[in-house]
N, CA and C atoms as an extended XYZ file, in Angstrom:
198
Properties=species:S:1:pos:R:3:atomname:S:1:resname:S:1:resid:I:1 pbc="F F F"
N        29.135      -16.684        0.781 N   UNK     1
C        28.804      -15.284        0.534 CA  UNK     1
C        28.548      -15.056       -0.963 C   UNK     1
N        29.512      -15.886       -1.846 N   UNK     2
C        29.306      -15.456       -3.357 CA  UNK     2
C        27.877      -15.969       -3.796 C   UNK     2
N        27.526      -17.531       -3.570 N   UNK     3
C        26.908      -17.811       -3.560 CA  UNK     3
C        24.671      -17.280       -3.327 C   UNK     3
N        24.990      -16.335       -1.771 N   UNK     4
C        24.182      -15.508       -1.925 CA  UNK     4
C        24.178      -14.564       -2.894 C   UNK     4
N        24.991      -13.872       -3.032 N   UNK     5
C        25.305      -12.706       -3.912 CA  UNK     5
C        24.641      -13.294       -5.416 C   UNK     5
N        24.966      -14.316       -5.667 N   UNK     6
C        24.709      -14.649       -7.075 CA  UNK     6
C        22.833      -15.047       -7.002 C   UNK     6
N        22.212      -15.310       -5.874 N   UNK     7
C        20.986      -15.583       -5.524 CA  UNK     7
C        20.403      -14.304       -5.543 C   UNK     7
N        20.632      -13.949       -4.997 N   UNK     8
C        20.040      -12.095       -4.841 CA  UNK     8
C        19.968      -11.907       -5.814 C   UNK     8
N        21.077      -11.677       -6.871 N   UNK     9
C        20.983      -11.197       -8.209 CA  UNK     9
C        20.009      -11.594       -9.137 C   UNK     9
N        19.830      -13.082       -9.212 N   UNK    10
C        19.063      -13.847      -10.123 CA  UNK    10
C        17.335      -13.770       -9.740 C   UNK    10
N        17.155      -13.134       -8.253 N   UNK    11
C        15.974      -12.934       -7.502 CA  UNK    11
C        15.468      -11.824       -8.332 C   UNK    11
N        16.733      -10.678       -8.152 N   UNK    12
C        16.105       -9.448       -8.354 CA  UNK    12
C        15.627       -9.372      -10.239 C   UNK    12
N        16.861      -10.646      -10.931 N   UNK    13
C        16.418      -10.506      -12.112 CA  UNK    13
C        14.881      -10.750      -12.463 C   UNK    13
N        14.695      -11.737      -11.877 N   UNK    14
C        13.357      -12.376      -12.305 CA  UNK    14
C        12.551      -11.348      -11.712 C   UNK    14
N        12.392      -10.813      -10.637 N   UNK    15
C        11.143       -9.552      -10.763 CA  UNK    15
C        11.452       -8.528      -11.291 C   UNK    15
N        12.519       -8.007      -11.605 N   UNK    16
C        12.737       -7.125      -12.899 CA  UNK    16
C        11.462       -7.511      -14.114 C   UNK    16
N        12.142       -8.837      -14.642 N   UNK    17
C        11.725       -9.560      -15.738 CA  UNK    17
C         9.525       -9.331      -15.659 C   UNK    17
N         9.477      -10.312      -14.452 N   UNK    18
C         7.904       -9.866      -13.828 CA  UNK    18
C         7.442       -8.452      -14.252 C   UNK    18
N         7.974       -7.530      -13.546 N   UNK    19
C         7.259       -6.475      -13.400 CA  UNK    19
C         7.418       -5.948      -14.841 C   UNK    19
N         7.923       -5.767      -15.442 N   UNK    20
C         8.058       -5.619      -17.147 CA  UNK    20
C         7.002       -6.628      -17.600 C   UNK    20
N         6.518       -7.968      -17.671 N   UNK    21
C         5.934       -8.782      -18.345 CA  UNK    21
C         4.252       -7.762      -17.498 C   UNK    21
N         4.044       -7.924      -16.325 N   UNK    22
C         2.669       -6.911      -15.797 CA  UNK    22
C         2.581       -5.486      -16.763 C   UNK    22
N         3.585       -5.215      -16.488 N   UNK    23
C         3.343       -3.193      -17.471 CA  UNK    23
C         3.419       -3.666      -18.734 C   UNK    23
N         3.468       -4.556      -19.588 N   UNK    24
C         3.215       -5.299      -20.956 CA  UNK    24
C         1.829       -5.610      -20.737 C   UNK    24
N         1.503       -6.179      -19.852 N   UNK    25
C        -0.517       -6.804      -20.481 CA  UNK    25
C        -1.036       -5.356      -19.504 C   UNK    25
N        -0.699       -4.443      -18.872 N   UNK    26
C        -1.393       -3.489      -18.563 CA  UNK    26
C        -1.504       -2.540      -19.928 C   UNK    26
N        -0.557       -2.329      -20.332 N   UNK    27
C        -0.305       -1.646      -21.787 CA  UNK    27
C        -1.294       -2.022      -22.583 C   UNK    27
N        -1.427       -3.021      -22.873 N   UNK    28
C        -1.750       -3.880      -23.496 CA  UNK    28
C        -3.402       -4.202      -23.204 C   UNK    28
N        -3.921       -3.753      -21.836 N   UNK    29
C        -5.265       -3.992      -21.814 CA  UNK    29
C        -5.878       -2.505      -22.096 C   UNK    29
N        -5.021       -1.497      -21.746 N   UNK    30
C        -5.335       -0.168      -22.220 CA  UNK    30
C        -5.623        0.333      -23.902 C   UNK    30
N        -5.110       -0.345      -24.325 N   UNK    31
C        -4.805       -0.494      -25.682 CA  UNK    31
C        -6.385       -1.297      -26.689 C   UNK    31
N        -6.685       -2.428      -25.449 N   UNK    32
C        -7.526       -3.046      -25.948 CA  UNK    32
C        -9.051       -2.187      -25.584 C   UNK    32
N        -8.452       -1.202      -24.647 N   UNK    33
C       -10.070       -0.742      -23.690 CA  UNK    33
C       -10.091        0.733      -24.594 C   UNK    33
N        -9.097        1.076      -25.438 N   UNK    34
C        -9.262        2.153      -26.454 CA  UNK    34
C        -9.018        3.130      -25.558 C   UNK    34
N        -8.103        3.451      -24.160 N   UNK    35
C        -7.457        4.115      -23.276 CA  UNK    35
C        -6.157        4.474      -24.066 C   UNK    35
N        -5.994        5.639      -24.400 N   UNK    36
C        -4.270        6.577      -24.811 CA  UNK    36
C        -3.743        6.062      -23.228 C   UNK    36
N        -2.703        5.562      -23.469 N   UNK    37
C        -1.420        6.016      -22.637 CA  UNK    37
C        -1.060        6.983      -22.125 C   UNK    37
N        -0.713        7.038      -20.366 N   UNK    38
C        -0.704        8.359      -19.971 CA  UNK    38
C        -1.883        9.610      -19.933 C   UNK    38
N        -2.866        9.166      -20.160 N   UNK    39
C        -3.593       10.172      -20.032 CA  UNK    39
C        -4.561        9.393      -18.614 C   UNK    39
N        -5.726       10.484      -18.088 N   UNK    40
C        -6.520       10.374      -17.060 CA  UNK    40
C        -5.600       10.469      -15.387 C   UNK    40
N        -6.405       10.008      -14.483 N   UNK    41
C        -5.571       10.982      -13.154 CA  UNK    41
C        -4.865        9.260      -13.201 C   UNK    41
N        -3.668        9.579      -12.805 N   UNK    42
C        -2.536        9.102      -12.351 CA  UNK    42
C        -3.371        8.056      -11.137 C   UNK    42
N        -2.808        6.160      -10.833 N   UNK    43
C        -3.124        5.387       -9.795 CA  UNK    43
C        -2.218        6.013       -8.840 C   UNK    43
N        -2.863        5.233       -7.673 N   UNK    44
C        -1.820        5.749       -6.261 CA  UNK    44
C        -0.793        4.389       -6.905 C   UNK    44
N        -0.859        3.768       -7.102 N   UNK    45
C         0.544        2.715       -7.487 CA  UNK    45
C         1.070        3.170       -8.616 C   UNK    45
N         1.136        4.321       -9.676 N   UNK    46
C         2.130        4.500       -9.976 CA  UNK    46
C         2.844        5.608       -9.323 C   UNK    46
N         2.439        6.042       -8.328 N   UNK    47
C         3.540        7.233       -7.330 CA  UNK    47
C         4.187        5.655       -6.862 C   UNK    47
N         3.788        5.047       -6.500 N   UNK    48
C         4.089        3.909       -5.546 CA  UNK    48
C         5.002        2.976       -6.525 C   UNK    48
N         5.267        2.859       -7.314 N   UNK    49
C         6.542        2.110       -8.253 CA  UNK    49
C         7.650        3.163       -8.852 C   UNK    49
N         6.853        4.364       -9.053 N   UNK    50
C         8.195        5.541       -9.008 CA  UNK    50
C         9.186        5.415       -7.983 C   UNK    50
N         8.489        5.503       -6.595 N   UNK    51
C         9.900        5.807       -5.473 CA  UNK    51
C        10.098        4.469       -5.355 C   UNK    51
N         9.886        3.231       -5.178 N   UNK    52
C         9.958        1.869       -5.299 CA  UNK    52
C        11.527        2.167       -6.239 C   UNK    52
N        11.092        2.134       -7.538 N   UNK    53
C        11.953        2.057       -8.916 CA  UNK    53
C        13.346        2.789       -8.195 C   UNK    53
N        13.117        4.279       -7.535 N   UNK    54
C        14.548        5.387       -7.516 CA  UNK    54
C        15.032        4.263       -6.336 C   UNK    54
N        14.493        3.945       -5.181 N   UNK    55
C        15.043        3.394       -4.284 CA  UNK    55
C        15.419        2.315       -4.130 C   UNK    55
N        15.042        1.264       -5.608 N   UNK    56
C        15.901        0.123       -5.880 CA  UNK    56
C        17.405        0.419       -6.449 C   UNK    56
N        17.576        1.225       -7.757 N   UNK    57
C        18.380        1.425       -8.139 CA  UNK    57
C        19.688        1.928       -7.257 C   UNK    57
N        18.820        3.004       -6.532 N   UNK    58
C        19.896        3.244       -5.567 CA  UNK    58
C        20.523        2.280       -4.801 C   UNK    58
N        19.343        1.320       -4.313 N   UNK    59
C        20.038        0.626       -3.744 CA  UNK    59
C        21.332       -0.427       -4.382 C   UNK    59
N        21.196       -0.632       -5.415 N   UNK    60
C        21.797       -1.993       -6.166 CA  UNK    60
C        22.686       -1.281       -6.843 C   UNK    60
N        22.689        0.390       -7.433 N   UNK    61
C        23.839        0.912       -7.568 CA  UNK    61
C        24.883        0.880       -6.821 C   UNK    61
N        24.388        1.514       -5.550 N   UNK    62
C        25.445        1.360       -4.503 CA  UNK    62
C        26.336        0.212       -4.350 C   UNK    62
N        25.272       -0.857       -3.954 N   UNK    63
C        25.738       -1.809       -3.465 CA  UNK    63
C        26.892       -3.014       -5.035 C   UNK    63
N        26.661       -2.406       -6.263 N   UNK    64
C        27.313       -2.798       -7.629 CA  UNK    64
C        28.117       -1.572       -7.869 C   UNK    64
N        28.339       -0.459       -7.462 N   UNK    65
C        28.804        0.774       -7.801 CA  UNK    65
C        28.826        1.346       -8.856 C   UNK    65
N        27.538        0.956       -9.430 N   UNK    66
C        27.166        1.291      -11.155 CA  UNK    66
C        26.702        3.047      -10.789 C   UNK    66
């Protein structure tokens, strides 16, 4: 059981880690395309990593009781 537990964790680290290294060269190509940050209409994937984002935390709060 610990064993999973410690797998899960190190899973979820590394796409933590991922999805931070993607929103770095997205930043980063915006930057290069002379696009401000935050401006123009909103992708359907960032509604779609908002509730993603609340409903991880929740989940891994819970389940860490952070």
């Amino acid at each position: 059981m610990q064993k999973l537990l410690d797998q899960s964790q190190q899973l979820q680290f590394m796409a933590e880690n991922k999805i931070k290294q993607l929103e770095n060269k997205s930043d980063d190509i915006q930057k290069q395309n002379g696009e401000p940050e935050g401006t123009g209409q909103p992708s359907s994937n960032d509604n779609v990593d908002e509730s993603t984002d609340k409903t991880e935390r929740g989940f891994w709060s819970r389940l860490f009781k952070q």
